[in-house]
SEMIKOL-123659 format. One line per 10 residues: number of its first residue (from 1); their letters; for each residue x, y, z of N, C-alpha, C, CB. Coordinates in nm, 4 decimals. Glycine has a CB too. Example, Ala and Ser with C-alpha at 12.3 -4.5 7.8 and 13.67 -1.06 7.14 Angstrom:
1 = as = 1.3190/-0.5690/0.7800/1.2300/-0.4500/0.7800/1.3200/-0.3300/0.7800/1.1308/-0.4473/0.9046 | 1.2850/-0.2250/0.7080/1.3670/-0.1060/0.7140/1.2900/0.0030/0.7870/1.4084/-0.0598/0.5725;
END
This chain:
1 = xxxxxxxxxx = 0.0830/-0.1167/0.0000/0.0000/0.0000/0.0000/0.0885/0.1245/0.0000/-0.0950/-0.0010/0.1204 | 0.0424/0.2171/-0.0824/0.1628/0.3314/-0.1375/0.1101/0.4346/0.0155/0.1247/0.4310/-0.3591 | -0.0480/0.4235/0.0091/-0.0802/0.5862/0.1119/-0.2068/0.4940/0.2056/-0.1741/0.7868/-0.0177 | -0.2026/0.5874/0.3057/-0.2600/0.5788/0.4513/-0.3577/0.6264/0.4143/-0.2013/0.6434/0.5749 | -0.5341/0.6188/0.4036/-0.6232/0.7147/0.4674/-0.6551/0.7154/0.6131/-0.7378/0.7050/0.4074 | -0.6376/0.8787/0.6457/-0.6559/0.8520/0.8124/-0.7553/0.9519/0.8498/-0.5097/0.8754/0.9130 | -0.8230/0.8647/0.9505/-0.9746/0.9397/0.9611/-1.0281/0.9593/1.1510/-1.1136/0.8074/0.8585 | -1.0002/1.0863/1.1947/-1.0266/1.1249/1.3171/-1.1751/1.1348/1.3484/-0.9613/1.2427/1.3378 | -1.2100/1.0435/1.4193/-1.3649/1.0360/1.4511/-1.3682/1.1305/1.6321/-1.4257/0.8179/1.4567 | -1.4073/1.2287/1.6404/-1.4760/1.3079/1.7671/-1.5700/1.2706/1.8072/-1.5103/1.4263/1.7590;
11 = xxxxxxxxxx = -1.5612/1.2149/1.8585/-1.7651/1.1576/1.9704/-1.8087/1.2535/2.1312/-1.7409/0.9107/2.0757 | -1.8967/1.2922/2.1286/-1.8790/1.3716/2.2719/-1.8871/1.5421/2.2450/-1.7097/1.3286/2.3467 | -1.9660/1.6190/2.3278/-1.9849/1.7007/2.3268/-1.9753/1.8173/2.4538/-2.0619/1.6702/2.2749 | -1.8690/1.9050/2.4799/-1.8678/1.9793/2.6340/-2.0348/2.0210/2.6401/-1.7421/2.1488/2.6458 | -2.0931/2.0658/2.5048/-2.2552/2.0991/2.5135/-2.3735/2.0075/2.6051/-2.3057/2.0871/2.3595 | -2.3654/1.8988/2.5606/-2.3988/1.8244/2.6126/-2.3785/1.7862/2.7953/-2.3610/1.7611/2.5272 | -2.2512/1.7857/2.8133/-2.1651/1.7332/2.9039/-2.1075/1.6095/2.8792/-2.2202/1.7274/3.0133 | -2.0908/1.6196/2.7666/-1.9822/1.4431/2.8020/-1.8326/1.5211/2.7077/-2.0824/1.2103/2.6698 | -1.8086/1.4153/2.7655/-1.6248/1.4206/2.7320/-1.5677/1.3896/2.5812/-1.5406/1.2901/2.8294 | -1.4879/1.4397/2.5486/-1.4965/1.4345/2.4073/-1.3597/1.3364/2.3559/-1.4961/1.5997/2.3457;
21 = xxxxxxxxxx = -1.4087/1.2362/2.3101/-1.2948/1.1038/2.3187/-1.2382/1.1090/2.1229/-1.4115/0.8931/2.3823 | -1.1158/1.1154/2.0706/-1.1162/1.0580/1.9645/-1.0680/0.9625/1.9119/-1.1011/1.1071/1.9163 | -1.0549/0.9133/1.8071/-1.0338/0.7936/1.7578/-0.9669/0.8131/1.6400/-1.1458/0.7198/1.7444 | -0.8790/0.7412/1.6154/-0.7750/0.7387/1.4811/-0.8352/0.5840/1.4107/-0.5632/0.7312/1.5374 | -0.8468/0.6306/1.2953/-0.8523/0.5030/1.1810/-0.7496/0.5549/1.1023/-1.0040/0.4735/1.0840 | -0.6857/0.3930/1.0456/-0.6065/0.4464/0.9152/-0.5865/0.3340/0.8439/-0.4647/0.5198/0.9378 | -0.6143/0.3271/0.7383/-0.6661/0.2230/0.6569/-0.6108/0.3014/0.5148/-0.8487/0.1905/0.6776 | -0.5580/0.1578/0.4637/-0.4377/0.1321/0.3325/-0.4977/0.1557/0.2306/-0.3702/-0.0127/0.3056 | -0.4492/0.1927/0.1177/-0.5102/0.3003/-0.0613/-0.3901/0.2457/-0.1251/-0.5128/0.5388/-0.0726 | -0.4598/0.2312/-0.2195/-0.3391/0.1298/-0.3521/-0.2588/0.2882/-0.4033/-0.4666/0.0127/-0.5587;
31 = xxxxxxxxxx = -0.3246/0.4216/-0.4010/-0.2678/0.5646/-0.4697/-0.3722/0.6797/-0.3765/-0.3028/0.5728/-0.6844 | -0.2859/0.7299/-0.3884/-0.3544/0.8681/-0.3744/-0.4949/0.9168/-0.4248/-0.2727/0.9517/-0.4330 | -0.5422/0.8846/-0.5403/-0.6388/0.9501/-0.6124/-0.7431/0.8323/-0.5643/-0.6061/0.9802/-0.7854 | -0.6969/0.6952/-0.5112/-0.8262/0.6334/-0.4443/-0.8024/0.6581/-0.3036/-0.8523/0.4696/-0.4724 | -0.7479/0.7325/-0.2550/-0.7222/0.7284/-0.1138/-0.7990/0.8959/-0.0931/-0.5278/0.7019/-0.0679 | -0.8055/0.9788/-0.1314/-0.9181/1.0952/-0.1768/-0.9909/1.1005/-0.2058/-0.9244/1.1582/-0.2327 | -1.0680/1.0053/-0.2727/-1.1777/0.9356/-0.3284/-1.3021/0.8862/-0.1764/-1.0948/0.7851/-0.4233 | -1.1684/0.7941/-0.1511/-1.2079/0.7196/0.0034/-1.2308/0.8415/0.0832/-1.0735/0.6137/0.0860 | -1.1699/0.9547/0.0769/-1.1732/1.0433/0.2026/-1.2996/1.0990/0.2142/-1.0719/1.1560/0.2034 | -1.3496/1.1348/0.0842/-1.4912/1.2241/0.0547/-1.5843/1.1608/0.1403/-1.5550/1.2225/-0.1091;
41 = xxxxxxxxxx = -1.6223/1.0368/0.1354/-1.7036/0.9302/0.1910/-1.7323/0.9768/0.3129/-1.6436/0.7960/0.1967 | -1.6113/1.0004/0.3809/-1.5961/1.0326/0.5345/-1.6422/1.1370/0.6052/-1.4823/1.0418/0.5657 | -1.6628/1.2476/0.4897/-1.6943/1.3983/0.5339/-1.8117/1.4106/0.5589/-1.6675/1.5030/0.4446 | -1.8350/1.4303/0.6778/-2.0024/1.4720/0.7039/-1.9619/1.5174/0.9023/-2.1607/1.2713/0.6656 | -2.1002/1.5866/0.9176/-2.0169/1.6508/1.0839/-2.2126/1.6374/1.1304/-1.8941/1.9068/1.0866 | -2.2323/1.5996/1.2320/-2.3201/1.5474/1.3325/-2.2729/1.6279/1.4667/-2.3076/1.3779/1.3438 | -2.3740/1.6858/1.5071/-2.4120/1.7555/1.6289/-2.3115/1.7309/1.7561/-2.5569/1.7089/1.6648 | -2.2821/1.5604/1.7845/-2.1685/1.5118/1.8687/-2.1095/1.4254/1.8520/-2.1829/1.4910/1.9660 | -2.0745/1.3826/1.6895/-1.9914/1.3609/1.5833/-1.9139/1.4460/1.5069/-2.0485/1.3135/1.5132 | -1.7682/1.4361/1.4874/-1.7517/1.4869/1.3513/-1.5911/1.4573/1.3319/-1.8000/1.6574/1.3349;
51 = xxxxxxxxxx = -1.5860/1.4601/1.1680/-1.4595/1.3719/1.1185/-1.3991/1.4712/1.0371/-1.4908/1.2256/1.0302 | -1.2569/1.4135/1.0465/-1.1287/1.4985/0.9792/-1.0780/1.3808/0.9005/-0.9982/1.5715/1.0967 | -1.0383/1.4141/0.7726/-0.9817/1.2651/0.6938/-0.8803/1.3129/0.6025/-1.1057/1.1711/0.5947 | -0.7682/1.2699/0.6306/-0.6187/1.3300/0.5110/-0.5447/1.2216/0.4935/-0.4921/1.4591/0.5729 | -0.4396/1.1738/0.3811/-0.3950/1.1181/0.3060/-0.2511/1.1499/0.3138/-0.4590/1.1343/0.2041 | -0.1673/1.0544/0.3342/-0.0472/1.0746/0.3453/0.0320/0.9382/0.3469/-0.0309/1.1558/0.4555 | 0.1450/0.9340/0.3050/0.2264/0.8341/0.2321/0.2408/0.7140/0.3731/0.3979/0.9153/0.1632 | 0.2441/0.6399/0.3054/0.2585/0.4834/0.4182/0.4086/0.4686/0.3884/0.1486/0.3014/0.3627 | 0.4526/0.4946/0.5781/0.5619/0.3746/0.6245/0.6090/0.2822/0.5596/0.5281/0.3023/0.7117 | 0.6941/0.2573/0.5566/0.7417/0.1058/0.5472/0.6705/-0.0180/0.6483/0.9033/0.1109/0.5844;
61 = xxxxxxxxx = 0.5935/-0.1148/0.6219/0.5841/-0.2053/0.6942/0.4132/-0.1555/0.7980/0.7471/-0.2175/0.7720 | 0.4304/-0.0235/0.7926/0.2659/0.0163/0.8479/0.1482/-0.1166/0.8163/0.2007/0.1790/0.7417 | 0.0986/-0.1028/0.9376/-0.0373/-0.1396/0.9439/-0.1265/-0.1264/0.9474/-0.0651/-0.1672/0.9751 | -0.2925/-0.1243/0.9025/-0.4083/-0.0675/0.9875/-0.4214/-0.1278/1.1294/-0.5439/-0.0920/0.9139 | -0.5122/0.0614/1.1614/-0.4722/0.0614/1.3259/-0.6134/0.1321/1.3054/-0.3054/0.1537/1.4140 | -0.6122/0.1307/1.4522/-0.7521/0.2107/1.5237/-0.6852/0.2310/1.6640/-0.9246/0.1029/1.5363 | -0.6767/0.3284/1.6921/-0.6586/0.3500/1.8586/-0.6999/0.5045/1.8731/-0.4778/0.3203/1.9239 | -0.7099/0.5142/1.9939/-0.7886/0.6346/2.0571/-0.6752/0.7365/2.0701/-0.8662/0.6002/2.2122 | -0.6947/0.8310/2.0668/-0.6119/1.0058/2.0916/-0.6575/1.0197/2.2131/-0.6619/1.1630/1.9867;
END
């Protein structure tokens, strides 16, 4: 896999009162132009949701991951 899509999920709202936890995805794109493609998908923002998604070259040896910020 040439590039990373990586996608910051926010859950939680100080409005509300809850705590605002995020989450890293990053999941493998054969190129760039499908890895931007993939990103569009992602864009949308919810009241005590909302996502950030950018594209950037894969490591050597990288894996998909999910872990929390």
């Amino acid at each position: 896999m040439k590039f990373m899509l990586i996608i910051l999920i926010t859950m939680g709202s100080p409005v509300i009162g809850e705590e605002q936890k995020t989450f890293e995805l990053r999941i493998p794109q054969e190129s760039k132009e499908m890895c931007l493609k993939s990103a569009r998908v992602f864009k949308f923002s919810l009241p005590v949701i909302s996502m950030q998604t950018r594209c950037v070259r894969s490591k050597t040896n990288e894996e998909p991951k999910l872990e929390q910020t």
